[in-house]
C-alpha positions as CSV (number, residue, x, y, z in Angstrom):
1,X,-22.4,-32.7,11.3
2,X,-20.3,-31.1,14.1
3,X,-17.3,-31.5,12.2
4,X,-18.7,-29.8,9.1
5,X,-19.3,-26.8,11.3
6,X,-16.2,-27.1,12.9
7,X,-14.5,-27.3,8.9
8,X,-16.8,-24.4,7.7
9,X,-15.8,-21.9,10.7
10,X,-11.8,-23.0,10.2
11,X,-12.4,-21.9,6.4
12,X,-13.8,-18.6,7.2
13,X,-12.0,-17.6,9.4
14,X,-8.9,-18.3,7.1
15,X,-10.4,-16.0,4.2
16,X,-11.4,-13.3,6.7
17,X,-7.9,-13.7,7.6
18,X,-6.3,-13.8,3.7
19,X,-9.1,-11.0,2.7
20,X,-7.2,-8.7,5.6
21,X,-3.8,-9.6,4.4
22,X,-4.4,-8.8,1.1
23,X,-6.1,-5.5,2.6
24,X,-3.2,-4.8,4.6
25,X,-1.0,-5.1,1.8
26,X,-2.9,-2.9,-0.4
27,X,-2.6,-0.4,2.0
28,X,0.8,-0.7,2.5
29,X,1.7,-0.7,-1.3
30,X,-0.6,2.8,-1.5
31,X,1.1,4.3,0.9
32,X,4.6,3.3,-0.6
33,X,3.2,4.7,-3.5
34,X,1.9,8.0,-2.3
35,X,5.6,8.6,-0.5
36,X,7.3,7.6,-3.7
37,X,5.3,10.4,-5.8
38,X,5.6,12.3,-3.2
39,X,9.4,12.2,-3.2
40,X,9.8,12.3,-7.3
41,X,7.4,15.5,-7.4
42,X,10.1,17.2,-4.1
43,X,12.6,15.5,-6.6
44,X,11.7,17.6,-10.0
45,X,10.9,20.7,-8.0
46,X,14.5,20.8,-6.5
47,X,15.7,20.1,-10.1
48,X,13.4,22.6,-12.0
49,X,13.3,25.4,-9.5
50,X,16.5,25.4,-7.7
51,X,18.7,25.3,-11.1
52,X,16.8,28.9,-11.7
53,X,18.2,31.6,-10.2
54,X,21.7,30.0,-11.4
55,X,20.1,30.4,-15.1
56,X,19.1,33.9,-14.4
């Protein structure tokens, strides 16, 4: 019976632990994502607005 416990805890613990990894990792991936759109939108502003004056 104690051992069942014991077993039941271990498992629980283990997906508290995989659900935060996976959490973590999300987060991580958003925020890679956010500075990569970030950098492509400052990326086709310098190309679309500093190639302007030079037109005109």
């Amino acid at each position: 019976m104690q051992k069942s416990q014991v077993e039941s805890v271990a498992v629980a613990v283990l997906v508290e632990l995989m659900v935060e990894t996976v959490a973590a990792l999300i987060n991580i991936i958003c925020l890679c994502c956010q500075y990569n759109s970030l950098f492509i939108s400052y990326k086709i502003i310098t190309m679309t607005v500093i190639p302007l004056p030079q037109i005109g």
